[in-house]
C-alpha positions as CSV (number, residue, x, y, z in Angstrom):
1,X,-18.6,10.9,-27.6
2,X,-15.6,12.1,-25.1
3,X,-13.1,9.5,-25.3
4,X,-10.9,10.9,-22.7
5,X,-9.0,8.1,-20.8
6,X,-9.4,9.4,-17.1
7,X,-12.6,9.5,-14.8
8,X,-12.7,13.0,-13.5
9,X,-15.8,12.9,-11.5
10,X,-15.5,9.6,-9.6
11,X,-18.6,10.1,-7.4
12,X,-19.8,13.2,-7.7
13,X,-23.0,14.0,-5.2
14,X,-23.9,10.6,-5.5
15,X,-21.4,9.0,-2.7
16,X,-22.4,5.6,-1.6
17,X,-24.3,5.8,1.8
18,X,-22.4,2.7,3.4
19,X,-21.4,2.1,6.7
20,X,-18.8,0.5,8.1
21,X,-18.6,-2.3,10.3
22,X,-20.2,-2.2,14.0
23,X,-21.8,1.5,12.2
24,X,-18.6,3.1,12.0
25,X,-17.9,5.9,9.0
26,X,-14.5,6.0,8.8
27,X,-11.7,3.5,7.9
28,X,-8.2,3.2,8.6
29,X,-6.1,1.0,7.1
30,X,-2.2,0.6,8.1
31,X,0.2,-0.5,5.3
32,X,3.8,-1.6,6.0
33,X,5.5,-1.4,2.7
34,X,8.0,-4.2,2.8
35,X,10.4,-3.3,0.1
36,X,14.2,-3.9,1.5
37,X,16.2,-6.4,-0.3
38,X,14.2,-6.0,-3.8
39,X,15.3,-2.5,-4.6
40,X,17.7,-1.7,-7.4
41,X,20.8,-3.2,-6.7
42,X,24.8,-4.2,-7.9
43,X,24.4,-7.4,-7.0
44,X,21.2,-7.9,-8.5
45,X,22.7,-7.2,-12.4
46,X,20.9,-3.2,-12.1
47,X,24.5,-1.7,-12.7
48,X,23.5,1.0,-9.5
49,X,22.1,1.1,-6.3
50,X,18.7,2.7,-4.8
51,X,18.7,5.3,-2.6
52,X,14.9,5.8,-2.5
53,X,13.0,7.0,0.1
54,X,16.4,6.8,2.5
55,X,17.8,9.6,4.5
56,X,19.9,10.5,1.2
57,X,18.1,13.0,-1.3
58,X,20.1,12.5,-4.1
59,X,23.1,9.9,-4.9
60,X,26.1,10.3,-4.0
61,X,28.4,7.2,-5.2
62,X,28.6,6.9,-8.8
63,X,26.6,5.4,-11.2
64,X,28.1,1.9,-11.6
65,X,29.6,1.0,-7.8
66,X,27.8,0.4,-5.1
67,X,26.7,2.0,-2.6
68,X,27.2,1.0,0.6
69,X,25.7,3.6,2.5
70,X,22.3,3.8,1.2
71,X,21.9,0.0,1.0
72,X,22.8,0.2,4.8
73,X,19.7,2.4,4.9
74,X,17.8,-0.3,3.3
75,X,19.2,-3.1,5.5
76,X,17.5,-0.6,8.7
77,X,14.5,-1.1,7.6
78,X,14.7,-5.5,7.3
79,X,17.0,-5.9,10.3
80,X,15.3,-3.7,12.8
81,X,12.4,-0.9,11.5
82,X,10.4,-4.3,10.4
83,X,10.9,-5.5,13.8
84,X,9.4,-2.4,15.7
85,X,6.4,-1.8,13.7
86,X,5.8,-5.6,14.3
87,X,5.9,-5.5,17.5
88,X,3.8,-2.0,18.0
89,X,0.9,-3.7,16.6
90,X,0.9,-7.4,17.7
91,X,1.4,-5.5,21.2
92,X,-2.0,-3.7,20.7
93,X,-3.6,-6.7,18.9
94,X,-4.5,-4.4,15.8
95,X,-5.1,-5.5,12.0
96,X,-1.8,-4.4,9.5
97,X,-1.7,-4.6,6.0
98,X,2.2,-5.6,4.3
99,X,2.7,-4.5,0.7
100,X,5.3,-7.1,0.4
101,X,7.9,-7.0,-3.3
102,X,8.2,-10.7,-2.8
103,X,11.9,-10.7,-3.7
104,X,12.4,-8.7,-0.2
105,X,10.7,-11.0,2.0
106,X,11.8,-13.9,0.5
107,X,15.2,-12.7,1.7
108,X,14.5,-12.5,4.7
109,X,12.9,-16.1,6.2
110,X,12.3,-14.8,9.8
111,X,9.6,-11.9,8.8
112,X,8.3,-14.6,6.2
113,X,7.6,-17.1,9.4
114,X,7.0,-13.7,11.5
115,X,4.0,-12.6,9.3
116,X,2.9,-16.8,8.8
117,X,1.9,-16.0,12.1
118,X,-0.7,-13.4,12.3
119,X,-3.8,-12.8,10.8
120,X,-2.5,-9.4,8.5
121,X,-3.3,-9.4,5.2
122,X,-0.6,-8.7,2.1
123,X,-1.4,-7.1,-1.1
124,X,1.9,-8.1,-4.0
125,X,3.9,-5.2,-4.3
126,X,5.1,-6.6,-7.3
127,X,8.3,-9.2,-7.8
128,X,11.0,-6.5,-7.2
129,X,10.3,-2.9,-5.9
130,X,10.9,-1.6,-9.4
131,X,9.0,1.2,-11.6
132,X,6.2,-1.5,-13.9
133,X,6.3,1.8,-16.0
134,X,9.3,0.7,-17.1
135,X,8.9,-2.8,-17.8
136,X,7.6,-4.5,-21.4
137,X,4.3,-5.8,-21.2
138,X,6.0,-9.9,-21.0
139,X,8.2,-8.8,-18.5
140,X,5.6,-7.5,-16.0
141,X,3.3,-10.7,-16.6
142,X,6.5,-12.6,-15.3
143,X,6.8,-10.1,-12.4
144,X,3.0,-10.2,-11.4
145,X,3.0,-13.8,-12.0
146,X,6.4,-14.5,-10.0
147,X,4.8,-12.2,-6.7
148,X,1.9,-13.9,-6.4
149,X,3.5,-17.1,-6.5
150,X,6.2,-16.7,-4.1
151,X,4.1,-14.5,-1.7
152,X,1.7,-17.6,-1.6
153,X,4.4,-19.8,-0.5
154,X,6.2,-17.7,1.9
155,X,3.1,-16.4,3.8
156,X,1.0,-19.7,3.7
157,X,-2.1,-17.6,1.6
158,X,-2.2,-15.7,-1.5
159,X,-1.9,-12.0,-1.7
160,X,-5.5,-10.6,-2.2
161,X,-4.7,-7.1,-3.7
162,X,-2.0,-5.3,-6.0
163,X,0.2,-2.5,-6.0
164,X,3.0,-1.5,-8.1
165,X,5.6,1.4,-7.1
166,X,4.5,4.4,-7.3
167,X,2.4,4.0,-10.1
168,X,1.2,1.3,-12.9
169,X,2.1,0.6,-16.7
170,X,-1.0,1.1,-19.0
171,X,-1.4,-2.4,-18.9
172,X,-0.8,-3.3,-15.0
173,X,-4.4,-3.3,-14.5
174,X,-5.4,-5.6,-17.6
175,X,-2.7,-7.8,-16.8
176,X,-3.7,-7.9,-13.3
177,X,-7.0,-9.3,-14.2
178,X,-5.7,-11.3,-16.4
179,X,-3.6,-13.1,-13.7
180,X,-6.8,-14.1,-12.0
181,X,-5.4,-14.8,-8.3
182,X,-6.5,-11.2,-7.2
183,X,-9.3,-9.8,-6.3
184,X,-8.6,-5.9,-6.4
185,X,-5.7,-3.6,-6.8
186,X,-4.6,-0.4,-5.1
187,X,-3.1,1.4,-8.5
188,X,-5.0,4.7,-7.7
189,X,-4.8,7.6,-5.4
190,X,-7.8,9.4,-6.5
191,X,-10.9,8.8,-3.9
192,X,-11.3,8.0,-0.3
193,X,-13.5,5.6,-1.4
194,X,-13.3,1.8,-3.2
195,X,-14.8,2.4,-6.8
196,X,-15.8,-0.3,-9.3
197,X,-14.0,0.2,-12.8
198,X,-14.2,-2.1,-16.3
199,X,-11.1,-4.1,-17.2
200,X,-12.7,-6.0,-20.6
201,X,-15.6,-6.5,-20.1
202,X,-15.4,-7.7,-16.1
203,X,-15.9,-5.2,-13.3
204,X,-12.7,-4.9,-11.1
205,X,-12.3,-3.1,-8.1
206,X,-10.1,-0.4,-7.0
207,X,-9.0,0.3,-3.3
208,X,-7.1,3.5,-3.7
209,X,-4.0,4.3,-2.1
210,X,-2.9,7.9,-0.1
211,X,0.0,9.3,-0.5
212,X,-1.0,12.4,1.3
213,X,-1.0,10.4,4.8
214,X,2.3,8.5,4.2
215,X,5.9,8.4,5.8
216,X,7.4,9.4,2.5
217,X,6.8,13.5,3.6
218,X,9.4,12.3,6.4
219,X,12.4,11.9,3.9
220,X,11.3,13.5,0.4
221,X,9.1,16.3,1.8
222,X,9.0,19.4,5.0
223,X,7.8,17.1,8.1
224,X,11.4,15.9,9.9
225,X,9.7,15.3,13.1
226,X,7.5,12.2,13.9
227,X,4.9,14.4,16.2
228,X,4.3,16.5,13.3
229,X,3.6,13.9,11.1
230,X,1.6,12.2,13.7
231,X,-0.5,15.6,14.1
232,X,-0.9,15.6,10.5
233,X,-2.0,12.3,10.4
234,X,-4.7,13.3,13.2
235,X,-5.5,16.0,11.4
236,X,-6.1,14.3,8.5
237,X,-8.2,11.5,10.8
238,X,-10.3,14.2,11.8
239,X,-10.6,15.8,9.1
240,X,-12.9,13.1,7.6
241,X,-14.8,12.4,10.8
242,X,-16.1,15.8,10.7
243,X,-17.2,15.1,7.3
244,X,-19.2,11.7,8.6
245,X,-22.7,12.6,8.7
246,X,-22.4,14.0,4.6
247,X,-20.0,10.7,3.5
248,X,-18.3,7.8,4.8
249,X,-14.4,8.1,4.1
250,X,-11.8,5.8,4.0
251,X,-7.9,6.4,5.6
252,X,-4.8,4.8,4.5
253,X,-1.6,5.3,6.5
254,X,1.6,4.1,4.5
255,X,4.5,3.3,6.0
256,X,8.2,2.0,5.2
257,X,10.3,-0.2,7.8
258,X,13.3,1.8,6.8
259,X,11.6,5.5,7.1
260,X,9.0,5.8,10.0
261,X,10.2,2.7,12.1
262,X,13.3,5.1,13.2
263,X,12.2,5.6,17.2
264,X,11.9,9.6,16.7
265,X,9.5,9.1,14.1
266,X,7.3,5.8,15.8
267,X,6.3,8.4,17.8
268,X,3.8,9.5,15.0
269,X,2.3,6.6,14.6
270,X,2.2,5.7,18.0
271,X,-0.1,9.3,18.7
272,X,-2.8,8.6,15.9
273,X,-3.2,4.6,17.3
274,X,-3.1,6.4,20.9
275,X,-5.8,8.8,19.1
276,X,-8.0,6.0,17.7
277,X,-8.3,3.0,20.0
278,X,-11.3,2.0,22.3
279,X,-13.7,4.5,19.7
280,X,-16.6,3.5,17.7
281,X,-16.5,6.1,15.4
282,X,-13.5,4.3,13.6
283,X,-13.4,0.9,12.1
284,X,-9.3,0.1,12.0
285,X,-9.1,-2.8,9.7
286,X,-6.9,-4.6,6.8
287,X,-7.3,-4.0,3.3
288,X,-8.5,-7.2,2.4
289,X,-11.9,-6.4,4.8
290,X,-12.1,-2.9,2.8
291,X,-12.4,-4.5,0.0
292,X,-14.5,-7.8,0.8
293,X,-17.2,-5.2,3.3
294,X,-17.1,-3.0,-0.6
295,X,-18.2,-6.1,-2.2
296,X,-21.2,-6.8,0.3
297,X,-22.4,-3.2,0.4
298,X,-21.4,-2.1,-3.1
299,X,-21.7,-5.0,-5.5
300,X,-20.1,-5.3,-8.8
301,X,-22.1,-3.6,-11.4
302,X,-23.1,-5.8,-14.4
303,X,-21.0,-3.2,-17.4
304,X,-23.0,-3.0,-20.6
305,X,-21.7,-3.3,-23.9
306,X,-21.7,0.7,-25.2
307,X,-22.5,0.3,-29.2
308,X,-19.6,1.9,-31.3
């Protein structure tokens, strides 16, 4: 028997005829990734700084000092990108979802109270925006455990999903499950599509993640203006609508306070909302319904034991 780790073949031909809510066949889900404050810092014992995903390619201060300039960058995205991405949808009345490191919005009380308000949805994005690749298996417990329970008493509800950055440990998933408080994780970017997986001997859910239709090609990657990236991102919209008679699809749109919320690049976003309101061929919704409309058309399969 092929004991190969990976699924390969996902679905195959035999795609899930579902529809969406109200008959729709594609999703879109927004995600605000709220990561600024629970980076890689000085002051936070990491001995350097993090210029990730900032307008700065590659350090430039030394390993050791800080630098002042990227965490500048960082401080955009809490003190004023946050701020215009909230607005742009409570203005429209539209669903958001906030991967929220729980360190970063702890830090800042306002967006807490500011998100206490509305009806989005958050998925953990782990304790502190750092690699869970790199942490031993004890130490990313205490992370997973830590998010959910600060998340749940900053935003008033638990957290219903998980994400780590960029990608998981081997045992992000187990441990995950293990935690109990959520009901799905986003630890995959290979399907348009939730898929059911087996963690033990329990079925666990997987709402995979895009980094395809994300703000990150803005800084790390060839699109520098925000209509091009909001022409890809219709593009991309499109692309699967044409595709809706064979197979419904699903959309994620990632974003980052400090990256897309810069006014030249809000345009982008601002042309694919433009693009999709008032349709019914498009179901624009949080991540939590993705996953609880999954659950209702696509219910857990009872796993076998496979004999040895």
């Amino acid at each position: 028997m092929d004991r190969h780790p990976r699924d390969l073949i996902g679905y195959g031909r035999q795609v899930p005829q579902i529809t969406w809510p109200n008959g729709a066949r594609v999703a879109v889900n927004f995600v605000l990734n709220y990561e600024e404050g629970s980076e890689y810092a000085m002051g936070d014992g990491d001995g350097r700084s993090d210029a990730t995903l900032t307008e700065v390619s590659a350090p430039r201060v030394p390993v050791g000092q800080r630098d002042l300039a990227a965490e500048s960058m960082f401080e955009y995205g809490s003190r004023v990108g946050f701020w215009r991405i909230h607005r742009l949808f409570a203005e429209r009345g539209l669903p958001l979802t906030i991967f929220a490191s729980a360190l970063a919005l702890e830090r800042n009380p306002e967006a807490a109270a500011a998100l206490r308000e509305t009806d989005w949805d958050a998925v953990c994005h782990g304790w502190r925006w750092v690699e869970h690749y790199l942490l031993d298996e004890a130490t990313e417990r205490e992370h997973i455990a830590r998010g959910h329970a600060v998340l749940t008493k900053l935003l008033g509800r638990p957290p219903e999903g998980f994400y780590c950055r960029y990608g998981p440990s081997l045992a992000t998933r187990r441990l995950v499950v293990e935690h109990g408080g959520f009901s799905y994780d986003s630890d995959a970017y290979n399907d348009e599509l939730p898929y059911w997986t087996e963690v033990g001997t329990k079925p666990h859910l997987v709402v995979p993640y895009s980094l395809a239709t994300n703000d990150s090609k803005l800084v790390s990657g060839p699109l520098v203006s925000g209509r091009t990236f909001g022409e890809f991102l219709i593009d991309s919209f499109e692309g699967m609508r044409a595709e809706a008679d064979l197979h419904p699809r699903m959309m994620s749109v990632g974003m980052h306070s400090r990256v897309v919320a810069h006014p030249g690049r809000m345009v982008g976003i601002a042309m694919l909302l433009d693009h999709l309101q008032g349709r019914d061929d498009v179901w624009i919704c949080r991540r939590a319904d993705l996953a609880a409309h999954w659950r209702t058309v696509v219910p857990a399969p009872q796993w076998r034991e496979v004999a040895e």
